[in-house]
NUTI-572911 format. One record per residue (C-alpha): z, y, x; residue number from 1. Coordinates in Angstrom, 2 decimals. Layout:
N
<site <Z Y X> NUM>
...
END
This chain:
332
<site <97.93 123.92 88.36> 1>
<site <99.48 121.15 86.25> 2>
<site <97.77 121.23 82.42> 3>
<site <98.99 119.56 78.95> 4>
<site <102.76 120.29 80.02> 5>
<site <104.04 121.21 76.93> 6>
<site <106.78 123.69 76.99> 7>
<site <106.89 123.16 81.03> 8>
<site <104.70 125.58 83.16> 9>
<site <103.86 124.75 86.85> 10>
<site <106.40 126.43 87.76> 11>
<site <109.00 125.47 85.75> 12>
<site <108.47 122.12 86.67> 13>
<site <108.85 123.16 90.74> 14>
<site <112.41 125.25 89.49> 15>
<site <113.76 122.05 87.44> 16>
<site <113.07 119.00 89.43> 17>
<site <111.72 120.33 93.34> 18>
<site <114.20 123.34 94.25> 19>
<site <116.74 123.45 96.36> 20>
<site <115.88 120.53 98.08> 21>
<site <116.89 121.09 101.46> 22>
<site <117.77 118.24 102.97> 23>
<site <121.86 119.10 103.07> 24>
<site <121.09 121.12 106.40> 25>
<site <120.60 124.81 106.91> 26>
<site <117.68 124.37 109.05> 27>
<site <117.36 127.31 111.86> 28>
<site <113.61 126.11 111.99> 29>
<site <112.70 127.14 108.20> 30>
<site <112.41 130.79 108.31> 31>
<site <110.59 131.21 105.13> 32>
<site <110.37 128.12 101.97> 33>
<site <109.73 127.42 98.85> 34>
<site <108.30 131.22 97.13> 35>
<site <105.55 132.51 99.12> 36>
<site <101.93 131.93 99.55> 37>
<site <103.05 129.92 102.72> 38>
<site <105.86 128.40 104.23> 39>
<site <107.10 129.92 108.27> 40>
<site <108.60 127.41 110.50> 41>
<site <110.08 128.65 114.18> 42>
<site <109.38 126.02 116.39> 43>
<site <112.33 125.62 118.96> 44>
<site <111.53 126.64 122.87> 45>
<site <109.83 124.46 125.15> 46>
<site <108.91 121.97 121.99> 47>
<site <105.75 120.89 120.26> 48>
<site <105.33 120.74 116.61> 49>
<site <104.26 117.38 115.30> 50>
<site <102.74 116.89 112.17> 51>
<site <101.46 113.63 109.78> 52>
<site <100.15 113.70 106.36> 53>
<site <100.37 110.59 104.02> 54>
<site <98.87 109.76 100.71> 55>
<site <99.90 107.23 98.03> 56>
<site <98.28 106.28 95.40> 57>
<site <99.40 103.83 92.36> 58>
<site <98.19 100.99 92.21> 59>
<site <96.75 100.84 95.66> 60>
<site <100.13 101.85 97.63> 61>
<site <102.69 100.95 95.12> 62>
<site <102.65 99.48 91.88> 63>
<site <101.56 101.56 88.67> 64>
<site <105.56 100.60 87.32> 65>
<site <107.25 101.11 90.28> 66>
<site <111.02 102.69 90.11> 67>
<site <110.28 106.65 90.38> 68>
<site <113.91 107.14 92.30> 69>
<site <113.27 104.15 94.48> 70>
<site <109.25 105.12 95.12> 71>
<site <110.53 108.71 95.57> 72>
<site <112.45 107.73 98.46> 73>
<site <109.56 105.28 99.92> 74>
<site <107.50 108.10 100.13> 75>
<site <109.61 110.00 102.46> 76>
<site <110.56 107.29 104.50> 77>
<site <106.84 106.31 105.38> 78>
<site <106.39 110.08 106.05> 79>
<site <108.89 110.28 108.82> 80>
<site <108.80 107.04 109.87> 81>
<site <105.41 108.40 112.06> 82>
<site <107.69 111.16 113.25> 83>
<site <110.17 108.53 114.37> 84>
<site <107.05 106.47 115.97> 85>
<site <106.55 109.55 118.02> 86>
<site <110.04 110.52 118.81> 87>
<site <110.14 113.58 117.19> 88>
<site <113.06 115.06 114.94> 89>
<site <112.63 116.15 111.47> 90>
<site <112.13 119.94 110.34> 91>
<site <110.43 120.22 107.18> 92>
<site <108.00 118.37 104.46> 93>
<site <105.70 119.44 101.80> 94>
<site <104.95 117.78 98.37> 95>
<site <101.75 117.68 96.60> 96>
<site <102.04 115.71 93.20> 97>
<site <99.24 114.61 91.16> 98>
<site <100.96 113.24 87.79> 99>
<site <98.54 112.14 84.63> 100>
<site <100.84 114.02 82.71> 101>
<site <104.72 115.20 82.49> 102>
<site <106.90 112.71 82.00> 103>
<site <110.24 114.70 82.03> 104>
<site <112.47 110.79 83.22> 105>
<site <109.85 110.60 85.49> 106>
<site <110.35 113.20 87.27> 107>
<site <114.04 113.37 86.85> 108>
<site <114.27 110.04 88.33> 109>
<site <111.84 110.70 91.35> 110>
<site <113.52 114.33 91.76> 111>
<site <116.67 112.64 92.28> 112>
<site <115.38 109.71 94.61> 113>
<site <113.41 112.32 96.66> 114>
<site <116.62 114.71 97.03> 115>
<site <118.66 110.92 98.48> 116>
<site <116.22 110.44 100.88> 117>
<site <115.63 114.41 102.25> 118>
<site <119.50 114.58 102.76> 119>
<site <119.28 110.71 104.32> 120>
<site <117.05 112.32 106.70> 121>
<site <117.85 116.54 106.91> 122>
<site <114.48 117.22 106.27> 123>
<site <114.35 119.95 103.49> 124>
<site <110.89 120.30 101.11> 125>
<site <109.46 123.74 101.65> 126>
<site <106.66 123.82 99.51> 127>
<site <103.70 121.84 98.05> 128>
<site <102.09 121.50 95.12> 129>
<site <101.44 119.70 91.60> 130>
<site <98.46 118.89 89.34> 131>
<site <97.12 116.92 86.66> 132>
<site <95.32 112.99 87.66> 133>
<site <95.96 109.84 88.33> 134>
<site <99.62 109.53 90.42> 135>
<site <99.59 110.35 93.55> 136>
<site <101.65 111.22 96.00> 137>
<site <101.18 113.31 99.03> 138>
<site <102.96 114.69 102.06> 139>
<site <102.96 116.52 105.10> 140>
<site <105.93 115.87 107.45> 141>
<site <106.61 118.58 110.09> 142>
<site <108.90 117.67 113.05> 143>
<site <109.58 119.33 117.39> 144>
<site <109.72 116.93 119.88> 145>
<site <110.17 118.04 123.91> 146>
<site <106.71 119.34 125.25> 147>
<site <105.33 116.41 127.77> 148>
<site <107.32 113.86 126.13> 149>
<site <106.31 112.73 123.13> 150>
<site <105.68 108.67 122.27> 151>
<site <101.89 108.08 121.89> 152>
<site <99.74 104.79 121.68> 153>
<site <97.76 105.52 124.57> 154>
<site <100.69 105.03 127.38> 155>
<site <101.28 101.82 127.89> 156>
<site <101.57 99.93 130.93> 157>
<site <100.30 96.01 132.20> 158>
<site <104.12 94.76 132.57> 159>
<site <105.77 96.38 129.81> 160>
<site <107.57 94.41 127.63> 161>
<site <106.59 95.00 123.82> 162>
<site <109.92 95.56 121.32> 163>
<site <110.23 96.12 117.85> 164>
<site <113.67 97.52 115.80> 165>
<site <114.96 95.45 112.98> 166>
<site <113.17 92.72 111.53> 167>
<site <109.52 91.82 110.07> 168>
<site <107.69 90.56 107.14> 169>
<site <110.36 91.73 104.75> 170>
<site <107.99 93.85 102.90> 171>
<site <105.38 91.44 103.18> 172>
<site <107.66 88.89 101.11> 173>
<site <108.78 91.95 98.86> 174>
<site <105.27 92.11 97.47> 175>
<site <104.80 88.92 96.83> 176>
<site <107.97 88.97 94.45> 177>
<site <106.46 92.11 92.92> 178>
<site <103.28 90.20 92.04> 179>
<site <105.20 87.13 91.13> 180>
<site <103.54 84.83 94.02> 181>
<site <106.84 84.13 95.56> 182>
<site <110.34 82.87 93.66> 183>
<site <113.76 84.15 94.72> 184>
<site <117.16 84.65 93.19> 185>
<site <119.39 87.76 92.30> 186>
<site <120.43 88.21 95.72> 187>
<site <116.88 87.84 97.33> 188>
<site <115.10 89.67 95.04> 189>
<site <117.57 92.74 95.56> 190>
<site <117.52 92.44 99.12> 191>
<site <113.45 92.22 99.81> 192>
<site <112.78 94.79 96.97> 193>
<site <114.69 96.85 98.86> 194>
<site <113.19 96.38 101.85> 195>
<site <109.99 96.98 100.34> 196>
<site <110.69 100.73 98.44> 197>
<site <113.34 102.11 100.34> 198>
<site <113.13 101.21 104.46> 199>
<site <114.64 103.19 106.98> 200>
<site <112.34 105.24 109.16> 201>
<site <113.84 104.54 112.43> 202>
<site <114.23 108.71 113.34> 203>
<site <117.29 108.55 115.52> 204>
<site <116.22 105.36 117.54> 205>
<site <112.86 107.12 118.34> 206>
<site <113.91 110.26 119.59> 207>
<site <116.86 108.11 121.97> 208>
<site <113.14 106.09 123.16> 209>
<site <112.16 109.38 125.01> 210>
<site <112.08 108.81 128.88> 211>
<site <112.58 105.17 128.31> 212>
<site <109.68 103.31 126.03> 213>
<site <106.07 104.27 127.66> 214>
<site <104.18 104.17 123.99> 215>
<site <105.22 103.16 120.33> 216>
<site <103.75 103.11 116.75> 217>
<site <105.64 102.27 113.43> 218>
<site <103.94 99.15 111.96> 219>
<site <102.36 99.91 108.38> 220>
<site <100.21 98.33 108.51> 221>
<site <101.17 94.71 110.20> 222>
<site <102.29 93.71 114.11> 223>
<site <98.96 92.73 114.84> 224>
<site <97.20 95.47 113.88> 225>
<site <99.57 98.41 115.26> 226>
<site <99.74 96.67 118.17> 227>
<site <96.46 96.49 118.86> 228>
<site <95.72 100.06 117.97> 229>
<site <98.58 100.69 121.33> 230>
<site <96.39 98.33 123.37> 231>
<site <93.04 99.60 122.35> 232>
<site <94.33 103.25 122.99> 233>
<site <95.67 102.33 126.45> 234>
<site <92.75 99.98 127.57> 235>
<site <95.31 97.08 127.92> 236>
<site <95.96 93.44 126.41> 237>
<site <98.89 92.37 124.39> 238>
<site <100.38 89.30 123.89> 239>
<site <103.19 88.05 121.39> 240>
<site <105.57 85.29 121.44> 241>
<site <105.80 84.50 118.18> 242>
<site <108.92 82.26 118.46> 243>
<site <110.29 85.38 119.25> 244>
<site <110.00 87.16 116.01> 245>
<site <112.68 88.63 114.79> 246>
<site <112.82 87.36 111.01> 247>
<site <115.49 87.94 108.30> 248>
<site <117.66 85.46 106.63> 249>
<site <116.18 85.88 103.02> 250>
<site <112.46 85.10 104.66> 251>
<site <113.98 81.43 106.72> 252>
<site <115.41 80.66 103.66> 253>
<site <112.54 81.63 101.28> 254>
<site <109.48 80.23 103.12> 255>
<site <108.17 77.61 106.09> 256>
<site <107.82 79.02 109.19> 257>
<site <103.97 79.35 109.29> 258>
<site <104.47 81.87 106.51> 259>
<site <107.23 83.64 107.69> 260>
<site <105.08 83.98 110.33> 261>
<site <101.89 85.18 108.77> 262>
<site <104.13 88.03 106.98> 263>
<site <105.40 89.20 110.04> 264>
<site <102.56 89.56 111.77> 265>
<site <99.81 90.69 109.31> 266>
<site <101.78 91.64 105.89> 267>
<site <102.84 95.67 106.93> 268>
<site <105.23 98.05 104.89> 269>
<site <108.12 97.57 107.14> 270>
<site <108.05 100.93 109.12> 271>
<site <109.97 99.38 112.13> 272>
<site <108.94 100.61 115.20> 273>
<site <106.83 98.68 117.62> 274>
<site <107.31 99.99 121.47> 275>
<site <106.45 99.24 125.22> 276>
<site <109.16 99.30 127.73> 277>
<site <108.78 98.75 131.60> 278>
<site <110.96 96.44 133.14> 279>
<site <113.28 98.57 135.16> 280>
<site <114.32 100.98 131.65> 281>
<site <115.45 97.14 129.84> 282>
<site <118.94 98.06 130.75> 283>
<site <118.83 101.32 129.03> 284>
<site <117.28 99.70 126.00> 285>
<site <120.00 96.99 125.62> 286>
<site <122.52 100.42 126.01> 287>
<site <120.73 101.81 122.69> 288>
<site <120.82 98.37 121.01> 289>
<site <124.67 98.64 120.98> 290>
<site <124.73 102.65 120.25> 291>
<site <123.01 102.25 116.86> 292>
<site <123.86 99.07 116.08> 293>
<site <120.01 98.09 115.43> 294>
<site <118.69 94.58 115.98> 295>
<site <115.85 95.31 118.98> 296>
<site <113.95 92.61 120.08> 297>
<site <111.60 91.74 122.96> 298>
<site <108.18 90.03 121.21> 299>
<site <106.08 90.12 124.23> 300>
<site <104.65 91.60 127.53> 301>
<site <101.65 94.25 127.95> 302>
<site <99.19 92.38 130.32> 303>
<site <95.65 93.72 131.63> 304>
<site <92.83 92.99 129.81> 305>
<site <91.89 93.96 126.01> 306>
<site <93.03 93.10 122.18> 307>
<site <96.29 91.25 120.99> 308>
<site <96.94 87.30 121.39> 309>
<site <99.95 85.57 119.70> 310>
<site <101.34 82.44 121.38> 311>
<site <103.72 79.46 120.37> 312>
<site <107.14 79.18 122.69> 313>
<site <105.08 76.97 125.01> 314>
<site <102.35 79.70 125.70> 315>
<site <99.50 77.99 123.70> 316>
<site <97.76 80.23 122.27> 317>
<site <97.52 80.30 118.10> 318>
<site <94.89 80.95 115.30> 319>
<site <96.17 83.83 112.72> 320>
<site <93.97 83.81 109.70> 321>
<site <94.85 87.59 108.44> 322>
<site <94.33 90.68 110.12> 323>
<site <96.52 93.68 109.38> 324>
<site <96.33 95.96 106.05> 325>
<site <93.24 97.97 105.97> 326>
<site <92.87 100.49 103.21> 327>
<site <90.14 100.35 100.81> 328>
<site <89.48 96.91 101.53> 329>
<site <87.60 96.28 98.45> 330>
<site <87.33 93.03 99.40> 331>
<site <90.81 91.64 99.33> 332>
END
């Protein structure tokens, strides 16, 4: 229970800024939200329920300033952006919010951002909780996905041919802005900061990669690293064409190559999906490409063998100095 709230109670607070919530869909799936003890979900026949929990803290995950409508809807997005890693569709989230104390703009701001980005996605809030602490944010995202054929890390294949959706080291720029290490104008500014507290958790692309992409992760935390988790899971090697990296405008024009690079390999935050493809589903891939209008691009090949090697357009092989983000790196 949330303390030193003046003339709001715990629940007031949940009936101002957190009801009705619900994601613009009457979801057959919620039988029971926000009211009781616990929230009842009917999972659909023949499907599996999927489930990931995220926490963010300030100053660690996003800065102690940040934009409540803009962080509310960050949040979310790097919530179901693992149910979009795994192919599964959105049902439900819950909420827990640890606030130092009530901040009535605050939350009318983050309310508002956190209703955008539950309608963005149909995904309605069905419960949670709030306290008093330092901010933090967390939530559970509940999503179905057909039994038997869900995306995991542990299923790819020597031959596959590695993909990721949009384009990387947006974020990775972003933050540099934020902590005034990189210079930009109006336009770039807008655009990366964008990138960095409201990207788009790839939910529609992921469930259409059933049947065709053997394994997949969304990349938090950096190329290299999520990739490697999908070759140390399936006991294979990976290797990435760097030339092929598929970087934005903003970052060519904002940086040299080497550190366009180095952000879109190591920096994280962009929550575009990395995936593994065999050769005879390419066809279908390039179908999907066209259907959602998403930039996908081919960054490498699966191969036998262990870890993740980057090479130059000539195959040499090259020296990256960062690994991926790793929380509670105290020594960064």
């Amino acid at each position: 229970m949330m303390s030193n709230t003046g003339q709001l109670t715990e629940f007031d607070l949940i009936a101002r800024y957190f009801s009705g919530i619900d994601g613009g869909v009457q979801s057959s799936s919620v039988a029971l939200s926000v009211g009781d003890d616990c929230a009842l979900l009917s999972l659909p026949a023949d499907q599996q329920l999927a489930l990931s929990i995220d926490t963010l803290a300030s100053g660690r995950h996003f800065p102690e300033d940040a934009n409540p409508y803009q962080l509310a809807q960050r949040a979310l997005a790097v919530s179901v952006s693992d149910l979009a890693a795994m192919g599964a569709k959105p049902m439900a989230f819950t909420l827990a919010l640890t606030m130092p104390s009530v901040d009535t703009n605050w939350l009318d701001g983050f309310s508002r951002g956190l209703r955008f980005a539950a309608e963005q996605y149909k995904i309605p809030l069905i419960g949670g909780d709030t306290t008093q602490g330092p901010l933090t944010l967390t939530l559970q995202v509940h999503g179905s996905v057909p039994a038997g054929s869900v995306l995991k890390r542990s299923t790819a294949q020597p031959g596959d041919v590695i993909c990721v959706t949009g384009t990387l080291g947006d974020a990775a720029a972003a933050l540099a802005v934020i902590e005034d290490r990189l210079a930009v104008d109006g336009q770039q500014r807008e655009y990366l900061l964008q990138r960095f507290y409201t990207p788009a958790a790839r939910v529609d692309i992921g469930q259409a990669l059933l049947g065709i992409a053997n394994a997949a992760i969304d990349i938090s935390d950096g190329l290299l690293a999520d990739l490697g988790h999908i070759a140390k899971a399936s006991n294979v090697a990976a290797i990435i064409n760097a030339d092929q990296l598929p970087l934005s405008a903003v970052i060519s024009q904002l940086v040299e190559k080497p550190q366009a690079l180095t952000y879109a390999l190591t920096g994280g935050d962009d929550y575009e999906l990395c995936f593994t493809v065999p050769q005879e589903n390419l066809a279908q891939l390039k179908a999907l490409d066209q259907q959602f209008s998403l930039r996908i691009t081919e960054v490498g090949t699966i191969v036998p063998g262990c870890g993740v090697q980057c090479v130059d357009g000539e195959g040499n092989p090259m020296a990256i100095d960062l690994a991926g983000y790793q929380h509670f790196n105290h020594s960064e």
